[in-house]
C-alpha positions in Angstrom: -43.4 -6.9 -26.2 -46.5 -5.2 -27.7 -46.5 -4.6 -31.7 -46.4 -0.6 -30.6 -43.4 -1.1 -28.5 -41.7 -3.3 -31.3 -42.4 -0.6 -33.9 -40.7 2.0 -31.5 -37.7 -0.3 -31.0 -37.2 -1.1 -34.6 -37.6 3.2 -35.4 -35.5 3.8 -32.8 -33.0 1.5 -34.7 -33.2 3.3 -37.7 -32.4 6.0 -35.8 -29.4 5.7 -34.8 -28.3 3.5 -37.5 -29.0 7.0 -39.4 -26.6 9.0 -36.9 -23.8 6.5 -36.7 -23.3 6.3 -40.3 -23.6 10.5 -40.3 -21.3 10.4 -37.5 -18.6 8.7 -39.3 -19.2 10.4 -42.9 -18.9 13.9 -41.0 -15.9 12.7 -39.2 -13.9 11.9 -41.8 -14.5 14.9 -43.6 -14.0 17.2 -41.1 -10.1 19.1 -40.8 -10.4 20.8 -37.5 -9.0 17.6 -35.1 -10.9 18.8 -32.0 -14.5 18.9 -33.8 -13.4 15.4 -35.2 -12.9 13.7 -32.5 -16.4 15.2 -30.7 -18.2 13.6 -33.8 -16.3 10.3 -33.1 -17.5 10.6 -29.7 -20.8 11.2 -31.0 -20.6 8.2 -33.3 -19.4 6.0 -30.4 -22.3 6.9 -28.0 -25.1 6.4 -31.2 -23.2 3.2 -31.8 -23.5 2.3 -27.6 -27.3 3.6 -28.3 -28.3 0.9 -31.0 -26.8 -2.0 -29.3 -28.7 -1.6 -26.4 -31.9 -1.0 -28.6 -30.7 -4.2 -30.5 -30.4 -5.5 -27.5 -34.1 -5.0 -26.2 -35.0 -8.1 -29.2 
């Protein structure tokens, strides 16, 4: 792997480590039980997202 593509990987990582935790702050804030549970979704799939990034090391 290329110093470029590593520097992708590890931004990409910060990424989503950014939207997980957002996910889960937002979800358990959140009243309306439908909209929580899309954000848990949403946390599930950026969670999914990172481990394969991670993954890619």
């Amino acid at each position: 792997m290329t110093s470029k593509e590593l520097l992708y990987v590890e931004d990409a990582l910060g990424h989503e480590c950014f939207m997980k935790s957002c996910s889960q702050k937002t979800s358990s804030q959140l009243t309306d039980i439908t909209l929580s549970s899309y954000v848990k979704e949403l946390e599930a799939k950026h969670t999914e997202l990172f481990n394969k990034f991670l993954n890619l090391l």
